[in-house]
N, C-alpha and C positions, 0 to 999 in steps of 0.2 A: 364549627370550623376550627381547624387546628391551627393557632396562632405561631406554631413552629416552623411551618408547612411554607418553603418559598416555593413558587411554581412560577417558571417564567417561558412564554415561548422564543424559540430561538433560531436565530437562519444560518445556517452554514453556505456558505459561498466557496466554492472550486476556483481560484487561482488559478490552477494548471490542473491537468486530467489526472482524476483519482479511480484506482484500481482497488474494486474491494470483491474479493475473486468468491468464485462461490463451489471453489476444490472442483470444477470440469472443465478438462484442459481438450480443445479436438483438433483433432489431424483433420488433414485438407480435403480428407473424402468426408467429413462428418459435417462439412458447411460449404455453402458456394461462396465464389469470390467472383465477381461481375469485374474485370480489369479495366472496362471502357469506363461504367459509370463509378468506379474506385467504390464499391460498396460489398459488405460483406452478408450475407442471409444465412441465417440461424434456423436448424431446422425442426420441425415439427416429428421426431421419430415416428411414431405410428403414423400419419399420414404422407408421409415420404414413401414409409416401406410399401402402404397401400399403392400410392399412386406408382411405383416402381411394378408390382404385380399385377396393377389393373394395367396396364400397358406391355406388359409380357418382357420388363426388363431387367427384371432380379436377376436372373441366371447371370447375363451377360454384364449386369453392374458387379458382379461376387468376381468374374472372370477378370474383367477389368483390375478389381484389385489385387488378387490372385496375380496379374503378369506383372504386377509396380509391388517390386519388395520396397521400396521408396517412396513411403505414402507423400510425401511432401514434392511429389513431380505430381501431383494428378488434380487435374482441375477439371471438377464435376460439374462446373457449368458450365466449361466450353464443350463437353461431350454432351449433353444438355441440348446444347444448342446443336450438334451435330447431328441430334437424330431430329431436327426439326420442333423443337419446344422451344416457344417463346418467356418472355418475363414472365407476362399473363397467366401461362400456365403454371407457374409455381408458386403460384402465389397458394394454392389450395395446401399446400405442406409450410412455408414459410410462418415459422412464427415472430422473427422480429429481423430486423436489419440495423447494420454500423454502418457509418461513411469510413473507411478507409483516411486515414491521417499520415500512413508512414511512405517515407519517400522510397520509390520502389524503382530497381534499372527495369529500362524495359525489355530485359533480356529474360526476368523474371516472372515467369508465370500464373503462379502462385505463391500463400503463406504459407510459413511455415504452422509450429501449434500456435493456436490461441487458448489463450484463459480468458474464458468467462466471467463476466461480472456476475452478482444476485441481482435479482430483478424480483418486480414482484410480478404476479397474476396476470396484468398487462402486457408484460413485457418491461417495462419501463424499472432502468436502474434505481437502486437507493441506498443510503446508505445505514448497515443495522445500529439499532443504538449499542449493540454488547462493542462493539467498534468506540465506537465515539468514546464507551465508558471506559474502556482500555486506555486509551489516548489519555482520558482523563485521569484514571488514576496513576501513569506513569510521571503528567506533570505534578499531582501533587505531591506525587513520593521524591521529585524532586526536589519539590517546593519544601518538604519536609527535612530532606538532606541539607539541605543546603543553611537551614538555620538550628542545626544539632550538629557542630563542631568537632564535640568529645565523642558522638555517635559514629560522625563519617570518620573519624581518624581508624575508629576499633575497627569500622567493617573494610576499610583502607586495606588494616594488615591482612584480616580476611582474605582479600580480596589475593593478594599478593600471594599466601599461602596456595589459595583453592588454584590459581593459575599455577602453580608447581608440583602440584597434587599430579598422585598415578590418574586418576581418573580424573582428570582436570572437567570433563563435563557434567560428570555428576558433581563435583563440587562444587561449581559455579550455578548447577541448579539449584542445589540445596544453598546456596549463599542468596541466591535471589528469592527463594519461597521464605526465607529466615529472614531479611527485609523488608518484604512486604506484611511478614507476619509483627513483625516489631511494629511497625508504621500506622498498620492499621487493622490492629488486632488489639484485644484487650482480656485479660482471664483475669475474672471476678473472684471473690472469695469464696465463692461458692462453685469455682472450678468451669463455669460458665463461660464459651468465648462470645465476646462480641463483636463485631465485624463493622465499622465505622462507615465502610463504604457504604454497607444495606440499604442505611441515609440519603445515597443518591441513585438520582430514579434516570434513566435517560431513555427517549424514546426512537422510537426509527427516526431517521430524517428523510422525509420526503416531498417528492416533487408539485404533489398536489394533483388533483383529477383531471383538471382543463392540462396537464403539461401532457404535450405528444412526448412519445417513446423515443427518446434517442441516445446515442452512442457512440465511441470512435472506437478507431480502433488506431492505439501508438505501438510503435515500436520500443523498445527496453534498448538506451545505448549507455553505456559506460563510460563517461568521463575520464581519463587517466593523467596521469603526470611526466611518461615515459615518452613522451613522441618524440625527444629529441634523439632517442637512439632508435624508433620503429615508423620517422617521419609521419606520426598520426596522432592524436590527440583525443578519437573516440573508438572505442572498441563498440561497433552494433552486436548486440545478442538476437540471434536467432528465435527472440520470442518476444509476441504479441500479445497486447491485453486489451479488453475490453475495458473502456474504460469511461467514464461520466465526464463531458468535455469542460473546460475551463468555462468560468462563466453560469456556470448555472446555482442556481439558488435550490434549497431548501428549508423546509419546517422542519422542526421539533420541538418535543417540551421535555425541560430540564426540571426535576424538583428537588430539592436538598430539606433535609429533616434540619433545621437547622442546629435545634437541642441537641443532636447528635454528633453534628460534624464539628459543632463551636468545642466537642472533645479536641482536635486536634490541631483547633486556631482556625478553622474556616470558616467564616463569616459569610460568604454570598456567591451566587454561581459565576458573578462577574471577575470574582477574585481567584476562583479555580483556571475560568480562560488566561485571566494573566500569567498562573504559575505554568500553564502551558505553554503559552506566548516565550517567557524565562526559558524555557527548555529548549524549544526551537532554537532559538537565540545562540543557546549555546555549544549544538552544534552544530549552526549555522559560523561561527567564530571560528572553528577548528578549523571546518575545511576552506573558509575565505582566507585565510591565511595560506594556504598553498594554492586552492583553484580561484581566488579572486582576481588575480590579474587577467587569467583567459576568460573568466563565464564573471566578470563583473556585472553585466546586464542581469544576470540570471539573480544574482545576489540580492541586487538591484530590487525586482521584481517579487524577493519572496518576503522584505520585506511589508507589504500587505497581509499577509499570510500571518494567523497565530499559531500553526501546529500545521503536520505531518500527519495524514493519513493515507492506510491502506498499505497496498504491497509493492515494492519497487522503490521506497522512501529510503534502503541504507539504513547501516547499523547505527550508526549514529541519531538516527532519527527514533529508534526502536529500543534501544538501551541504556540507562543511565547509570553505566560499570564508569564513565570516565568523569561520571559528578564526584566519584568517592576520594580522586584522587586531588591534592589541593596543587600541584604544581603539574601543567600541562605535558611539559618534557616526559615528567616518571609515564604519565599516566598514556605517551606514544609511543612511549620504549617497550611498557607491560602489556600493551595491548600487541604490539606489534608480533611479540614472540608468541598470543595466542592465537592470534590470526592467523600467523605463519603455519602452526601445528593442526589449526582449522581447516588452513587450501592449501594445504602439501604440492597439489597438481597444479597450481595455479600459479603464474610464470610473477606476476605483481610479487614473489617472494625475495624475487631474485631482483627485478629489474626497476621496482617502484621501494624508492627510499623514504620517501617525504612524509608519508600521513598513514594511518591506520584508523580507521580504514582505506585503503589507498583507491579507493575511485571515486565520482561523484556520479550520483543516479539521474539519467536525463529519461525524457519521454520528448520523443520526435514527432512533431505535426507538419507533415510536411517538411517545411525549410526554417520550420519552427523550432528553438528546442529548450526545455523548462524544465524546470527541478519535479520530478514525480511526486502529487500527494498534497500538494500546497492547497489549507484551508483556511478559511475567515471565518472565526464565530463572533457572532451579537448578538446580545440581548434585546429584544424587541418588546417585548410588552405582558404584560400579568396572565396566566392560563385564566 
């Protein structure tokens, strides 16, 4: 037995609905949306197209879409139903189903795209550990900034430089591979790197065999700060995610080499969740200080929460460019100007003053509305 070796199982718990996207995004011909029973069916490709040619309806489903240059007007299961197919009968293509969570006028017919979540073999969503290990090591390179002063000052001016650079994006990349190469990299005498993370092991997290398959499906709305001159306070985006609903539990196992990690002062996987918890925190501070007064409840609630997963979470939650800077001001003025150069097209240039990033990320359930990506880790007990 390797005395170095911690192995501990661990549950991650969903706060609010997390979007961990698996890069396939489909238009409204490529899944049914049932508007009565607010549910969305995912389809089985090869058995779709079958049962479309065993029923002599290819021709006329291709024409169908051929007359709608506007894939996002067409709803394949009210035509469905038009030619006399019940639920019953789709169920032979159907490979999983979402409840529907976003509040829709009933003027509207159909969704717009959705992004898919990864799922496994079942169907049923989860979340990958190369996920979680990201998470994880952005809080520790936090946790790492944050107690190296003389370090964050140097990559400070960095930082300040690569934002003025002709190629501002290449430079902010090569400033971030160059930090995490300091942080947790190490060349031997012998010209050898060593990779500090290697030391942590993280596995999927999942639901477990007895969990049924299920899913929502939120809406992506925008927070803002501008309603006093656009009489509105959320901008919705026209895009939907698949997403793992608040509330649900999973497993995993976390293992840390310990002899390895105690290279960079980390002592135990309990101590890693905190440095992540630390991170949350702190940009959760930035934006409660401009969106606390209106979404206090929301503030409120993510306080449960130790970290930020998946997609829809805000740059804030994904970047730690604004741990380098020690006085909060510099670091909304400097960011401001790259954001600005980042959404040229995007009117928050012009009309939102107050923060940088200038929105807050909600996910809509209904009459619900939550900070996207809010997770809970704990330690549970020895693998």
């Amino acid at each position: 037995m390797n005395d170095f070796l911690e192995s501990r199982i661990c549950r991650l718990t969903c706060v609010a609905p997390v979007h961990i996207g698996s890069g396939e995004v489909l238009k409204s011909f490529e899944y049914l949306y049932d508007k009565n029973r607010q549910q969305v069916y995912f389809l089985n490709e090869g058995k779709w197209a079958q049962f479309l040619a065993s029923n002599k309806l290819l021709d006329e489903f291709t024409a169908v879409l051929g007359r709608n240059g506007n894939f996002s007007r067409i709803n394949i299961w009210q035509w469905l139903q038009g030619k006399g197919f019940s639920a019953e009968d789709c169920d032979e293509f159907i490979k999983r189903k979402a409840f529907l969570k976003a509040d829709l006028s009933d003027k509207k017919g159909t969704l717009n795209d959705i992004s898919t979540g990864v799922c496994d073999g079942i169907g049923s969503l989860y979340v990958p550990g190369s996920s979680i290990k990201g998470m994880l090591r952005t809080g520790i390179i936090f946790h790492l900034l944050e107690h190296s002063p003389r370090m964050k000052e140097q990559l400070c001016r960095k930082m300040r430089d690569a934002l003025q650079a002709d190629n501002w994006r290449r430079a902010l990349r090569d400033l971030s591979d160059g930090i995490e190469k300091s942080f947790l990299e190490h060349k031997d005498e012998s010209k050898n790197v060593h990779k500090w993370l290697a030391g942590l092991q993280v596995g999927d997290a999942l639901a477990g065999e007895m969990a049924e398959p299920v899913s929502v499906i939120v809406q992506r709305v925008d927070g803002i700060t501008y309603g006093a001159h656009l009489n509105q306070f959320e901008n919705p985006l026209p895009l939907y995610y698949e997403c793992i609903p608040a509330g649900s539990e999973f497993r995993l196992q976390i293992s840390m080499d310990r002899a390895m990690l105690q290279k960079i002062g980390i002592g135990s996987i309990e101590e890693i969740f905190g440095y992540c918890r630390s991170f949350m925190q702190r940009g959760l501070n930035l934006q409660e200080k401009v969106f606390g007064r209106r979404y206090g409840v929301l503030f409120d609630e993510a306080q449960a929460a130790d970290c930020f997963l998946g997609a829809g979470t805000g740059f804030l939650q994904k970047s730690f460019w604004f741990s380098l800077f020690a006085d909060d001001g510099e670091a909304m003025r400097e960011l401001k100007g790259f954001l600005d150069q980042s959404f040229r097209q995007h009117r928050h240039r012009v009309l939102d003053k107050d923060i940088s990033p200038r929105t807050i990320k909600l996910a809509v359930s209904g009459r619900r509305q939550q900070m996207m990506g809010l997770c809970k880790l704990e330690v549970m007990h020895n693998a």
